[in-house]
Each structure stands twice: as structure tokens, then as C-alpha cells.
N, C-alpha and C positions, 0 to 999 in steps of 0.2 A: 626263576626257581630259587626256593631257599636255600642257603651257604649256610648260615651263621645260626639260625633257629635251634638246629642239631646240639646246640655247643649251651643248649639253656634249658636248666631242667625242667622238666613238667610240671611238679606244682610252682614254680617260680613262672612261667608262662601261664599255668590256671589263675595264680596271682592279678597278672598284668591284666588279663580278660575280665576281671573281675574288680577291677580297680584299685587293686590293695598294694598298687607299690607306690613307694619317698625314693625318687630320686634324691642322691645328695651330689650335686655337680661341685667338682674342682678343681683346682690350676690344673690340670691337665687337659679341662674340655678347651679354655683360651687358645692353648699352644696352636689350633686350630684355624686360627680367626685370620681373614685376609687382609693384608697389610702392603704397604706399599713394598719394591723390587731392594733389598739389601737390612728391612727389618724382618725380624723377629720375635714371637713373644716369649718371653723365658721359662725355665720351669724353677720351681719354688725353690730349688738349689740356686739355682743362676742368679736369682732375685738376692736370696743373700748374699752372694760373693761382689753383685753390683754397688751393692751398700757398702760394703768391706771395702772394697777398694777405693769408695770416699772418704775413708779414716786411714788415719798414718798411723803407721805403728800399731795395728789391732787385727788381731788373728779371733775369727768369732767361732763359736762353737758350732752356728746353726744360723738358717734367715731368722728368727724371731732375736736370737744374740744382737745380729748383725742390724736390726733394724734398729733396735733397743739403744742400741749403743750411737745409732744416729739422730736420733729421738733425741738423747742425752747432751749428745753435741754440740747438734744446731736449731733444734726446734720441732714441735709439734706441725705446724703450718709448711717448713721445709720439708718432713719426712713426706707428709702428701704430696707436695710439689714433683718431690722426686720420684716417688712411685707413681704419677699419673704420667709421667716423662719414662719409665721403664716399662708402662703398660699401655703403652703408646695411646694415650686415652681418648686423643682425635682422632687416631689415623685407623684405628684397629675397628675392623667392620666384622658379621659375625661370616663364617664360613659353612661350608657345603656338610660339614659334623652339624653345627647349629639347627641349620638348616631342617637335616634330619630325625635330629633330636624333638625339634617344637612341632614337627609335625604329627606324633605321637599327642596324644591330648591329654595329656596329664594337667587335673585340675591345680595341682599342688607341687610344686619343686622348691628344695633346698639348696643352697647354693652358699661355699665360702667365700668366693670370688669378690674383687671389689670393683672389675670391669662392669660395664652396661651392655657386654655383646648379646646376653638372651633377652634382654629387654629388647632390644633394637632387632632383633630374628623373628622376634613374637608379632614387633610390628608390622615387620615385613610381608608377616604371615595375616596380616590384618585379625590378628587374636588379641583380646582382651587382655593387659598384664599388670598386677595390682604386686608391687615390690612393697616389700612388709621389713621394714626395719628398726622401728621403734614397738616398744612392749604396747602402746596405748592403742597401735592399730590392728592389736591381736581380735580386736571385738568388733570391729569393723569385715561385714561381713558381702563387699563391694565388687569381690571377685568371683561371685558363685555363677556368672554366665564367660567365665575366661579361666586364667591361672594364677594361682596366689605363686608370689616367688619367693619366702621365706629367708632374706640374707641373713643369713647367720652372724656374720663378722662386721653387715654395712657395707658401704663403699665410699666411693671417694666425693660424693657428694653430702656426707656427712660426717668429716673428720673428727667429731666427738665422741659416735657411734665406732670408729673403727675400731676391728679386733685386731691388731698386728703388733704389740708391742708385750715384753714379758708382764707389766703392767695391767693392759690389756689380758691380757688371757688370764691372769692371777685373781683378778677382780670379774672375772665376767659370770660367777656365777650368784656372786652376790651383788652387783649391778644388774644384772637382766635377770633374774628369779623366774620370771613368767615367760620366759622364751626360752629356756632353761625345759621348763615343766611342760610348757607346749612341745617340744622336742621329745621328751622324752614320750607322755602321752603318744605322739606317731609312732616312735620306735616301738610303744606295745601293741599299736593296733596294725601297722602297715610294714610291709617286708620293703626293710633300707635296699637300694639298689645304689651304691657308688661309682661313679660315673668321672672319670678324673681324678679320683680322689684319695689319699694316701693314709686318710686317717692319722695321721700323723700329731695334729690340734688335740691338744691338752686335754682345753673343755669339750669338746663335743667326744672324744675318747670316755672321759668323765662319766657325762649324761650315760655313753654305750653303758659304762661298767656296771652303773648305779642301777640300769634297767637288768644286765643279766644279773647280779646279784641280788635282785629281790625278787625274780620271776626264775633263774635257774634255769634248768632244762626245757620252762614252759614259753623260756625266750625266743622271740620266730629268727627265723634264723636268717641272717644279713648276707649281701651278695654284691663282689666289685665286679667290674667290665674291666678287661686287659686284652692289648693285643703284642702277642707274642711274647709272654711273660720271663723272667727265668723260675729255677727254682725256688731260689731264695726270697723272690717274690710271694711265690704261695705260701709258704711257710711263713711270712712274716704277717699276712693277712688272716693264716688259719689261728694263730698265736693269740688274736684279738676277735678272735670269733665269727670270722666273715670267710664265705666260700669266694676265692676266684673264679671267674668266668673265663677262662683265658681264651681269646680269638687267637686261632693261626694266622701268621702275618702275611706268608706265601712271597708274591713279588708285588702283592700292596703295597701302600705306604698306611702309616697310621690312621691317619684322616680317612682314606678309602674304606679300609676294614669296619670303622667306627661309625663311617654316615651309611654306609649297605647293613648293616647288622640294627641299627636305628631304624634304618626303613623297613627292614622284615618284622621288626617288631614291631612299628604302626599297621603294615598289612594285617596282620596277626592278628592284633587286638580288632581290625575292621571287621575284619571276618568271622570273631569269636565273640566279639559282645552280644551279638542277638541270637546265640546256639545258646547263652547260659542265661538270656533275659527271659523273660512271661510276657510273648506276645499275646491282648487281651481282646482282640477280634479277627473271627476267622478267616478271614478274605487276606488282610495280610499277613496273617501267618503264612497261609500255602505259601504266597510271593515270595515269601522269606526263606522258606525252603527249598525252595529251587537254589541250583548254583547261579555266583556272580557272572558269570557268561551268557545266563537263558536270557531269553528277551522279557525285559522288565516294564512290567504294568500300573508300577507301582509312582504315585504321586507323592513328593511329602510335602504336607500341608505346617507350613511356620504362624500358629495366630497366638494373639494373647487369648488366656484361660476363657475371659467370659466371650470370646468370640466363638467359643465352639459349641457351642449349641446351635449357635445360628448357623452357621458350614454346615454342621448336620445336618438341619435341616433343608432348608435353602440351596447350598451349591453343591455340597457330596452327592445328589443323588444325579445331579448333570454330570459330573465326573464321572460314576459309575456310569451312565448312560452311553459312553463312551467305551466303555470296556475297561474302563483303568479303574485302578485300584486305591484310592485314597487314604493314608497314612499320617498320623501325627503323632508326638513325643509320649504324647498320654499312652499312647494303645499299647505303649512297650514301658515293662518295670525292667529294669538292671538292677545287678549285685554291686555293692560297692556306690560308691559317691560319684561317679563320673558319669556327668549328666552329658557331657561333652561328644565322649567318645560315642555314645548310644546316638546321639541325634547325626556324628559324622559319619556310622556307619549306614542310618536308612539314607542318607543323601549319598551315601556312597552308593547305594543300591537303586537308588531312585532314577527316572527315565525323567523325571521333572520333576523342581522344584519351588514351589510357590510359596513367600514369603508375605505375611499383611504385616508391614512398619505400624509400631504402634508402642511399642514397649523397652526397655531397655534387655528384654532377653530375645525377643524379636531383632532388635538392631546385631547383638551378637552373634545369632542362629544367620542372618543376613551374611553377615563376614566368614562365618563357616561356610555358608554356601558359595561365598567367592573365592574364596580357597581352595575350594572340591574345584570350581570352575576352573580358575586358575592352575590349579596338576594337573586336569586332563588336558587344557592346551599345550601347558611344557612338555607334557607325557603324548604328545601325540595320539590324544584318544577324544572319542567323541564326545564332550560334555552335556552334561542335565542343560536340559531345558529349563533358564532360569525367568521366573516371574514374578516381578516385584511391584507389590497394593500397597498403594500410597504415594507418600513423599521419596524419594528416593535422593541419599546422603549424595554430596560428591566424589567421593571414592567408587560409589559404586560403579561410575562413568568414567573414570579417569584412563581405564586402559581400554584401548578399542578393539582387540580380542574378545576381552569380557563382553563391552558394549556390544556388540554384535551377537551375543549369545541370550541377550536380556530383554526382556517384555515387561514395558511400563505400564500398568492400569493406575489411574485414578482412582475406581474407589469400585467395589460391586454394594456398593451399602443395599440400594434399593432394586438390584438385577440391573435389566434396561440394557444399557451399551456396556454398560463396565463387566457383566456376568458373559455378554456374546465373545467380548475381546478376550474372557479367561477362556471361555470352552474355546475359541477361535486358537487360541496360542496353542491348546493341546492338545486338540487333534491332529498336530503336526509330530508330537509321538504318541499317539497310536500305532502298535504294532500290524500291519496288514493281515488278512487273514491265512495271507500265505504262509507269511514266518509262523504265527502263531498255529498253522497247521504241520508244518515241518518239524517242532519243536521238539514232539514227543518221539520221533523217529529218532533223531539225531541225539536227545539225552540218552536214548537207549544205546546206540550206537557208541556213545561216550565211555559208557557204564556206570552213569548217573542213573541206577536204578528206580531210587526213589525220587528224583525229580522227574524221573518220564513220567509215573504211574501220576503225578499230581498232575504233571503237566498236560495227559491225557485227560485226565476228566477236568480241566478245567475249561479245555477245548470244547467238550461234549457238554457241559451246562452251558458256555455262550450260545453254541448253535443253536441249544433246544430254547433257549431264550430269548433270542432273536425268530426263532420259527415259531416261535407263540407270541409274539408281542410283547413277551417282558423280559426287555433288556437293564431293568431296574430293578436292583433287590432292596432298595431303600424306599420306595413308594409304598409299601405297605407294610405293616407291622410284623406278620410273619414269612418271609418269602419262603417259596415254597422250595423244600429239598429238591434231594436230587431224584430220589426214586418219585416223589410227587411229580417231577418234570416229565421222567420217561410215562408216569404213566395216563398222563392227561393227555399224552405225545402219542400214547399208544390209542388211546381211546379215539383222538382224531385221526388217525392212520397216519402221524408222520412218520412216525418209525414201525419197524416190526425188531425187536427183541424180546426175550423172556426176561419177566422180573426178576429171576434168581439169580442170572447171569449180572445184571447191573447191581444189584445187590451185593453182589461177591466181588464187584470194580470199588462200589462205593466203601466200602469194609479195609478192602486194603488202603485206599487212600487214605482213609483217617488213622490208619497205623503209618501210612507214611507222613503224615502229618504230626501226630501224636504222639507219635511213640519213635522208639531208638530200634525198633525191630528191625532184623536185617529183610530187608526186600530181593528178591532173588532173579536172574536173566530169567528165568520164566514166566514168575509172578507180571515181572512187568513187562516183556512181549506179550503176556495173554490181554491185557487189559489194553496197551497202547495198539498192537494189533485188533483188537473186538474193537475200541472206538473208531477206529480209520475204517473197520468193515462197515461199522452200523452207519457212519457218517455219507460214507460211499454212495451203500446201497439206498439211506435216504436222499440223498439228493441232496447234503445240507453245506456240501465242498465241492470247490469247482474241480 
């Protein structure tokens, strides 16, 4: 159940769903990262007093003083040294925050940071991660099947790049101009979410100002994460034009608070990117409207572009022949840039998922599905049926959970053995007809009003499809409706109904389909009740 959701306002959650938030991570997300028994990572305070205390006689005013004046010291090349020695650069792995931070699929994150811990979490998560720290690879557009990671400051594998010194930040906006401008650009289009982060840096304060003062009150308005803040905190963040978010702390610890509140936000956005997408063929729509709980029909199909015509024609219509539902990335438009989150929520929803290797957004859509694989085994839940056309990477075999959950085909190019082996793999989730007759009782029984009423007539076109012969709605150019079923149904005497009555079933499903109208306990007892009668009394349930 959600804790932390409560505590984030509405359009800042319609935001997330819609992909319009910048993360900007900082020292505060580190302090998180696992490290060996007696370290620590510091916070931005602590980092300057560490410096301070390697100089005699100097009381600094701040870290950036305190780094400045070691800079000054003993060298360029030493100050790195010693900061990769304070930010334990080997030993610090990323932690159970990280964790559930990159699990959220944000195409785009900002970060001060001059650690490698999201790089190294992203990996873990086998997600694409394209770190962007010089101006020239602003145009380089290499991360649109993963996450661009925007270092603001550098890190420590580019000590010419770094921002840390008064130096540094004095010059950084006439040194980086274009990451400057790229920055600011985001801040007018997408709602900042600070995440660690103190705002405290000079220049990227700067860039904020320079944006409210040319945009004024039409500025979108910025938002930190905090758990268990003081006053003085919020105030110091309202001052600069950012709403805190403050988490209650309770008998958490930091880290707790911040990786639960991360993962209600990934559910969240799973759940809500395909209520605010334009699903654009109706079979998975219904699917889509049912709750995450019903028994799922639904296939997702991973091909390169020009392979899909041929699926259509070719294997989609075996798939449907089956009962299942076939689904690909085209059939759904999303708001916002996150091409991401839309393809991880229908594999979120999906009962299988069938990937043809071939592409470099294919190999990525791949890694998303071993990640979906991979939660549900740690989560103790039942994972997608995964099948993978083609070459298959050696990651994808590396862990024998997964391996066990994965179906190799060679190739369906020309049907034959390769087309038997896909239908052969997925009729093993096929839903039986029992579950899929219980469905619409139990959504009723839920008070999933409008998933019973779909879930009932979806039941009642299998039947009458199956008792006619066509169990394929893709073998011919127009399949026939639904009042066409019943009444070809009726004309052979499988069923006995009046047309008006299915008529006034099929009417409400497409408002429960189409529309936000409320569906009501009676509306949908009378329909999922009338299908279980007509079904009954035709003889078409055991």
C-alpha cells in the first residue's frame, strides 16, 4: 500500500506520468551507497572540513573555500586524489536508494555528483546509461533507448571537466555556455525534482534565476525530496523557489524512507502511463483496462519497425488464434519523451514477452525485459514468459533464474519449426477457460466495476467465436462485431437472446472502454450476470 504518494502533489505526480520531470541528484543521494564496515560517505559539509583539516592554519568559510584553498596548496592532480580517497571511489557500490531510484525510467537525469554510483546501479539494472559531460556530446543523440545522465559538475575521471573549485564555478558559465543553455532549456520545459540536493552551487542557482526572471510567474514550479526536514529547511528552499516535499521519518532511517517513496513512484508511473497514452487498437485497449490483478492476455511483441508488418501478417494472427492478445510499442502513443516507461509498463502488464534481436532498441527493450524478469523473481512473483528470436547476448543467460524463465528460437523468418516453437512456448500462458470464466464474477465481487462489464463480454466473443469457427479476428479484413456474432449465433440456434439485450451489454462496454463514465454495481451485475446466463444455458461453459 502507498505511504509516501500522499505527501506529492497532483500535478507534480500527473507530471511524473507524463514524463515531464529533471531529476537533479546530489550529495545527498551518495550518502546512501554501500561501503565497507567503519566507512562512510560524507555530506558536502564534512567533505569541506576534510580538506580543512589538510591545511594548517586555515579556517574556510565553506567546501568550495576549503577545496580552493587545497587546490592552491598542493595541486590540481592532488585535490582529485584526495577527493576520490574521501569518496571512497573503489569501495562505494551503489545502495538499496539507488536501487530504487533507476528503477523509475527516467530517460534523463541530472546529477552534481562526481561518484560513478548511478552509473554502476543502472548497470546492475542492465539499463542503457550514456554519462554526458563535455558540451560536444550534447548532439550526440546515443542514449534514446536508455538514460542520458547529464553531469553537471564532471567527475573524477575528468579532472579538467571538474566543477569544484571557486575557480571552477566562477568560469563555468563562460566555459560550458551550451550546457549552461541545455540546462536552462529543461528547467523551462520540465518540472526540476531535487533529489539530494541543496541547491546550494552558485551556477546552476544562476541558470534557476536567469530562468524565473525571464519567464516570472509562467516559471513551472521546482520541487525537493526531504525526509523529515526542519523548518528552517523549508524556508530556505521556499526562498529560492522550490517546494519541499518533506517525507515523515517515523522509525525509518533515511535510506528506508527514500528507496519506499522511489518505488511507489516507479509503481505509479507503471500504472499511469497507459490511463494518459492513446492506445491505437482495440483488443488491447480492453486488456489495458482491466486491472493489474485480472488474468492477462496480453503478448508484448519487441521487433524492429520494418519487421512489423510481417508479425501482422504472418504470426499475430497464430497468437490471436490462441486467445492472447498481441501488443507492440507502436499501438500506444505517450505524453511526454519517455519511451521507456510506456514500453516497461505493457511488459509490466504482459503474461509474455517476445523479443526478435536485431536492433540496437530491440537489444535495449531486451534488458528492460530482464529487469521486469528479474523484480518478479526478487519480488517473489510470477514472471512473463520470456522469448527471445534470434542471437541471444550472454547476459541474457548469465543468471539461471532468468535462464529458466527464457525460450530460445532461432528465427520464425519462414514459419516451419521456428513459428511451432513460438506458439508452442505460449500456450503455456494461456489463461484456461476457467479462470477466464471466473474473471468477471470476481472483478464484480472486487468492485472493479468496469473491468467486469469488459471482462464479461470478452468472455462471450471468445465463446461465440470458438462455437463458430472463428477464433481469428485477423484472418479477414473485417471481423465480424459483436452483435454480428450473436446474431449469426442466433440464426444457427447457438444461443437464444434478444438483440436488444446484447446490444445494451455491447453499448456499456464501449463506455467502459472509452470513456471515464462511471459504471455502476448494477450496470455491471446485469451484464456479467446475463453473460454467465446466456453462456449457461447455451451450453458454451463447462
Amino acid at each position: 500500500m502507498a505511504r509516501y504518494l500522499q505527501y506529492f502533489p497532483p500535478p507534480l505526480l500527473d507530471d511524473l506520468a507524463k514524463g515531464r520531470w529533471l531529476p537533479v541528484v546530489g550529495a545527498g543521494m551518495s550518502l546512501n551507497a554501500a561501503l565497507p564496515p567503519g566507512k562512510s560517505m560524507p555530506l558536502w559539509g564534512d567533505l569541506g572540513k576534510s580538506f580543512e583539516n589538510d591545511l594548517a592554519d586555515f579556517s574556510a568559510t565553506g567546501p568550495v573555500d576549503a577545496m580552493s584553498a587545497y587546490e592552491h596548496e598542493y595541486g590540481r592532480a592532488r585535490l582529485i586524489e584526495r577527493l576520490s580517497e574521501f569518496l571512497h571511489l573503489r569501495d562505494a557500490q551503489p545502495g538499496e536508494v539507488h536501487r530504487a531510484f533507476c528503477s523509475i525510467k527516467f530517460d534523463l537525469v541530472c546529477t552534481t555528483n562526481f561518484d560513478f554510483l548511478l552509473e554502476r546501479q543502472y548497470d546492475l539494472v542492465s539499463r542503457f546509461v550514456n554519462p554526458v559531460v563535455d558540451e560536444e556530446q550534447l548532439s550526440s543523440n546515443i542514449a534514446s533507448d536508455g538514460t542520458q545522465l547529464l553531469k553537471l559538475h564532471g567527475d573524477l575521471r575528468h579532472p579538467s571537466r571538474l566543477v569544484v573549485t571557486e575557480g571552477d564555478y566562477d568560469s563555468f558559465l563562460v566555459k560550458y555556455p551550451l550546457i549552461a543553455t541545455y540546462l536552462a532549456n529543461l528547467l523551462i520545459t520540465k518540472t526540476a525534482v531535487l533529489v539530494g540536493y541543496s541547491l546550494d552551487d552558485p551556477d546552476f542557482r544562476q541558470v534557476w534565476q536567469v530562468v524565473a526572471q525571464r519567464l516570472g510567474k509562467t516559471r513551472r514550479q521546482a520541487y525537493a525530496i526531504a525526509v523529515g526536514a526542519q523548518q528552517s529547511d523549508v524556508a530556505r528552499y521556499a526562498r529560492r523557489g522550490v517546494t519541499l516535499i518533506n517525507l515523515p521519518r517515523g522509525k525509518r532511517s533515511y535510506g528506508e524512507v527514500l528507496a519506499a517513496a522511489f518505488d511507489e513512484l516507479a509503481a505509479y508511473w507503471r500504472s499511469r502511463v497507459l490511463e494518459v497514452s492513446t492506445v491505437t487498437e482495440e483488443a488491447p485497449l480492453r486488456e489495458l483496462k482491466l486491472p493489474r490483478d485480472a488474468s492477462s492476455r496480453l503478448v508484448f511483441f519487441s521487433l524492429q519497425l520494418q519487421r512489423l508488418p510481417i508479425y501482422r501478417e504472418r504470426i499475430f494472427p497464430e497468437v490471436e488464434a490462441l486467445g492472447l492478445v498481441p501488443v507492440t510499442a507502436d499501438d500506444v502513443i505517450s505524453p511526454g519523451d519517455s519511451i521507456s516507461a510506456k514500453i516497461d509498463a505493457l511488459m509490466d502488464r504482459a503474461t509474455a514477452i517476445v523479443v526478435e534481436v536485431g536492433s540496437t532498441w530491440t537489444l535495449a527493450e531486451l534488458r528492460l525485459a530482464l529487469s521486469r524478469t528479474r523484480e518478479a523473481i526478487n519480488g517473489d512473483r510470477r514472471p512473463p514468459k520470456l522469448i527471445v528470436i534470434g542471437d541471444v547476448p550472454s547476459y541474457a543467460t548469465s543468471s539461471h533464474s532468468i535462464e529458466a524463465s527464457l525460450t530460445h528460437i532461432h528465427s520464425v523468418e519462414d514459419g516451419g519449426q521456428g513459428l511451432s516453437q513460438l506458439i508452442q512456448a505460449l500456450r503455456e500462458v494461456v489463461p484456461t477457460d476457467a479462470v477466464l470464466g471466473r474473471e468477471p464474477a470476481r472483478l464484480l465481487k472486487a468492485g472493479e466495476y468496469r473491468a467486469a462489464v469488459i471482462s464479461a463480454m470478452s468472455l462471450l466473443e471468445a465463446a461465440l467465436r470458438n462455437a463458430l469457427g472463428k477464433p481469428d479476428l485477423s484472418r479477414v479484413r473485417r471481423p465480424l462485431s459483436m452483435r454480428q456474432l450473436v446474431e449469426e449465433a442466433r440464426q444457427l440456434e447457438i444461443v437464444v437472446v434478444e438483440a436488444a439485450e446484447v446490444a445494451a451489454w455491447v453499448k456499456l462496454r464501449d463506455v467502459a472502454v472509452h470513456s471515464n463514465a462511471r459504471v455502476t454495481h448494477e450496470q455491471a451485475s446485469s451484464v456479467v450476470e446475463g453473460v454467465n446466463g446466456l453462456l449457461e444455458r447455451s451450453g458454451l461453459v463447462s
